[in-house]
C-alpha positions as CSV (number, residue, x, y, z in Angstrom):
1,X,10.5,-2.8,-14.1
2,X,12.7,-4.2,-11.1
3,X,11.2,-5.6,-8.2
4,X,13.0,-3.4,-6.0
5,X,11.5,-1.3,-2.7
6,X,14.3,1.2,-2.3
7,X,14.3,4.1,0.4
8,X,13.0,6.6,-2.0
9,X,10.0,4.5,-2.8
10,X,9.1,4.4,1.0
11,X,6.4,6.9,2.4
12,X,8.2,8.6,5.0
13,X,7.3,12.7,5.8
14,X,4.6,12.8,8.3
15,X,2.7,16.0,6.8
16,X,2.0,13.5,3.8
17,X,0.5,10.8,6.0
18,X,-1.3,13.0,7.4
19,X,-2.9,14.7,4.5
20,X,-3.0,10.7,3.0
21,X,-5.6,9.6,6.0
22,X,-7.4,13.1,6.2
23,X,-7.9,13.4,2.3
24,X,-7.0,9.6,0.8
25,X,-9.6,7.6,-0.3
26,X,-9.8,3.7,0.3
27,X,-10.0,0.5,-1.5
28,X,-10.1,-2.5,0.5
29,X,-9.4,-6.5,-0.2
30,X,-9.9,-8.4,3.0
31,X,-7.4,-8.3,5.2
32,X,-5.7,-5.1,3.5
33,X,-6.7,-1.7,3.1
34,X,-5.4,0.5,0.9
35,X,-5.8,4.1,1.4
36,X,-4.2,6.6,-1.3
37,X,-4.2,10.0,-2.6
38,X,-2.7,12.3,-5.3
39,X,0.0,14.2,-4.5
40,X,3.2,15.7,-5.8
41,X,6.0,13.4,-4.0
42,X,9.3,14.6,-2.8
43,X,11.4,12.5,-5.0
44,X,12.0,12.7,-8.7
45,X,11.4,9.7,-10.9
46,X,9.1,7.6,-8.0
47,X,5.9,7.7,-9.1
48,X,4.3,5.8,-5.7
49,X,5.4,6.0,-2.0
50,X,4.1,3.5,0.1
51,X,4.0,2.2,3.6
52,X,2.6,-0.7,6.0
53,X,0.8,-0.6,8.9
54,X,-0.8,-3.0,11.2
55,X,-2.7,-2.2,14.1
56,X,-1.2,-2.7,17.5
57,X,-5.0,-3.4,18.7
58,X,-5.0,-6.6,16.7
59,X,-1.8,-7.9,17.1
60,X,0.0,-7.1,20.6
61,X,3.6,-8.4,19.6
62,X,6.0,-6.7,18.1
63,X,7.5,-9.8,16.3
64,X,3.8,-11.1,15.2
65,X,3.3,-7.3,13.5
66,X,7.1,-7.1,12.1
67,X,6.2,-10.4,10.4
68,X,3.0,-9.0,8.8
69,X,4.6,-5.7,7.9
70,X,7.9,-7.9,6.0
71,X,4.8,-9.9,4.3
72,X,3.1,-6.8,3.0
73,X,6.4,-4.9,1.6
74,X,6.9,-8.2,-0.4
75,X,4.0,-9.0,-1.7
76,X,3.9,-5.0,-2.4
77,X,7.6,-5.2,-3.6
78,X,6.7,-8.5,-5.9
79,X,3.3,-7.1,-7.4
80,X,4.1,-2.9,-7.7
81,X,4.2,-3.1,-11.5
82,X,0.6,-3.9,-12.1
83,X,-0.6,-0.8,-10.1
84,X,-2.0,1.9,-13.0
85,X,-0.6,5.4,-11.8
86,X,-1.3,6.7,-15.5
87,X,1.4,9.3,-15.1
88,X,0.1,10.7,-12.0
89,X,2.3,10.3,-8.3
90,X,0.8,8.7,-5.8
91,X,1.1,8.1,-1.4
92,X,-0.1,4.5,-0.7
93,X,-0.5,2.7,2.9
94,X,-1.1,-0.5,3.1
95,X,-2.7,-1.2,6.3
96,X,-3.7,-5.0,7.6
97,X,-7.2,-5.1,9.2
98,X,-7.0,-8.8,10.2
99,X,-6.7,-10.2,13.9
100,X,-4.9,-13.2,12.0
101,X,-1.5,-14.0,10.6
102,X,-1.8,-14.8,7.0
103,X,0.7,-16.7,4.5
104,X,2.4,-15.2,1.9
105,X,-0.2,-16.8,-0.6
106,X,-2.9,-15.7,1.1
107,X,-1.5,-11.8,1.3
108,X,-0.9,-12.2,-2.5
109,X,-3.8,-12.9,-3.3
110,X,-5.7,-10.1,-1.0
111,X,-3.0,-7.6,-2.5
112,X,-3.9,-8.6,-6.7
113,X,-7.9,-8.0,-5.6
114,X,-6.9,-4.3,-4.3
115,X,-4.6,-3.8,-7.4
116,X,-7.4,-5.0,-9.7
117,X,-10.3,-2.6,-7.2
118,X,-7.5,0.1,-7.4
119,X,-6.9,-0.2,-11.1
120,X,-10.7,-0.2,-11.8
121,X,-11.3,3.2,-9.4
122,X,-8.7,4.9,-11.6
123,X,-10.4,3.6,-14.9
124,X,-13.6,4.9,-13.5
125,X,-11.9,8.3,-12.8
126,X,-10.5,8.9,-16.0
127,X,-13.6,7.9,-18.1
């Protein structure tokens, strides 16, 4: 699989953000939080759309948040393969609860514990 992060692959239309934080469900690996859901996605072949998010509460400059948010599309970007869809389509966001900027390391290593929570929810679903 190519470690690629193209347009298509990006969670975009607002009525499926919408229905992702009303409906989704969460898995979290301090300082991310994944929140997902089902649904039938706008663009043939993808089978996730994702997007980052970091609170403006925590992190008041625009740079400082831009920096996380490059971070988390990476690591995303880097790490995408090991996420088990099992045929099904999903809407991720990623979304960074922490009031501290973390290394590329450390964000790695946060984002394989909510792969390996995620992958284990979607065992549990499908036993």
């Amino acid at each position: 699989m190519k470690q690629t992060f193209p347009k298509k692959e990006h969670l975009k239309r607002k009525k499926l953000i919408d229905a992702l934080f009303t409906e989704g469900q969460k898995v979290s690996a301090y300082p991310l939080l994944l929140v997902y859901k089902t649904s039938a996605l706008p663009e043939e072949g993808v089978s996730i759309q994702a997007g980052v998010s970091v609170a403006k509460r925590n992190h008041k400059l625009a740079v400082t948040r831009n920096r996380i948010k490059r971070i988390m599309r990476e690591v995303y970007r880097k790490n995408k393969q090991d996420f088990q869809t099992n045929g099904l389509t999903f809407a991720f966001m990623f979304i960074y609860t922490g009031r501290e900027v973390m290394t590329y390391e450390q964000l790695e290593k946060a984002m394989l514990k909510l792969i390996a929570k995620f992958n284990a929810a979607q065992n549990e679903i499908d036993d």
